[in-house]
C-alpha positions as CSV (number, residue, x, y, z in Angstrom):
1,X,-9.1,-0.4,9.3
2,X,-8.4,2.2,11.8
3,X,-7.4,-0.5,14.5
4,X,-5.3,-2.1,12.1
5,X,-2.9,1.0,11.2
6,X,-3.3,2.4,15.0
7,X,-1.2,-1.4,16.0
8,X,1.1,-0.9,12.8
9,X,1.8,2.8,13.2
10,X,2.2,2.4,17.2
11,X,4.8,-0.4,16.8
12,X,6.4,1.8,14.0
13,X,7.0,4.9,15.9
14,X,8.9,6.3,19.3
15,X,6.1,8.4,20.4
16,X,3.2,5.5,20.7
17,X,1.0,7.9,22.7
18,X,1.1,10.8,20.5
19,X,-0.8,8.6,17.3
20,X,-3.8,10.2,16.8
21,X,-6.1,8.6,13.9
22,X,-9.2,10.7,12.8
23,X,-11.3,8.3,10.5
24,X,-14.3,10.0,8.0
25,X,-16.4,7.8,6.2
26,X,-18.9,8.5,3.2
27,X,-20.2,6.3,1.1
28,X,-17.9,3.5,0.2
29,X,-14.4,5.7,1.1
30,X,-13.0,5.5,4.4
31,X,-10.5,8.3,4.6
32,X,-7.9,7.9,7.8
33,X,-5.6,10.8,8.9
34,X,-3.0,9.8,10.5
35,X,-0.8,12.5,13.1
36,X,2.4,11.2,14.6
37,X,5.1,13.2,16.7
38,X,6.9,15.2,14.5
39,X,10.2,13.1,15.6
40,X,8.6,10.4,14.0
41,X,7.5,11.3,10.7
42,X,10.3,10.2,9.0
43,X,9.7,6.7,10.6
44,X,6.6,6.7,9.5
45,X,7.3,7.7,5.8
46,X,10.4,5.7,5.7
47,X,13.3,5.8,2.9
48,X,12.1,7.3,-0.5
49,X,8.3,7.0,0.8
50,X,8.0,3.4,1.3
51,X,7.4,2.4,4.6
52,X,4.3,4.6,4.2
53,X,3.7,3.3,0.6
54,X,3.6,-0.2,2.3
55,X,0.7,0.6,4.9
56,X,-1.3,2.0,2.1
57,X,-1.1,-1.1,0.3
58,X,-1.6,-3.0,3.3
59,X,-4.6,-1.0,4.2
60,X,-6.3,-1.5,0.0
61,X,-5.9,-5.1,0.6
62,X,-7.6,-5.2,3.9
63,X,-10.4,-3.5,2.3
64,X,-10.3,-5.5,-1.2
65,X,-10.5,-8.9,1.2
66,X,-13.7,-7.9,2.7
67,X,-15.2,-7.8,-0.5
68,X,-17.5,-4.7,0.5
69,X,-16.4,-2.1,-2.8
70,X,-14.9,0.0,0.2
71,X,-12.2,2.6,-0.5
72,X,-9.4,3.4,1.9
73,X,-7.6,6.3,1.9
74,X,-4.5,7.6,4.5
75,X,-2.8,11.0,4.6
76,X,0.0,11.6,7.0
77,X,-1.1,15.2,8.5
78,X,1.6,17.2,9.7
79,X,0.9,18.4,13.6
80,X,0.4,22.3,13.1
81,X,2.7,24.1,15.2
């Protein structure tokens, strides 16, 4: 999961070396936070939310194909200042 939104997100952005992806796992729900240069949040959320909408879904199919009950979960974290 995490490699698969670390190639998406990098080829999304401006800043590809300032992705940073912390991934926790418990049980069956793998939560990723995802932290992109503040110049490329909007990219990253895209118009009305969708560009970010579209990972997610991308990401819940991933998980739904392996056919393991896993849960994925993504939050964009704002860098703190």
């Amino acid at each position: 999961m995490q490699e698969l939104l670390e190639y998406i997100v990098k080829n999304l952005v401006s800043n590809p070396d300032q992705v940073k992806i912390d991934q926790e796992v418990s049980d069956n729900t793998v939560n990723l936070n995802l932290t992109v240069a503040p110049d490329d949040m909007g990219k990253v959320i895209g118009k009305a939310g969708q560009t970010i909408r579209s990972i997610r879904r991308l990401l819940v199919t991933v998980a739904m194909s392996t056919n393991s009950g896993t849960r994925v979960s993504l939050n964009l974290v704002e860098e703190a200042k």
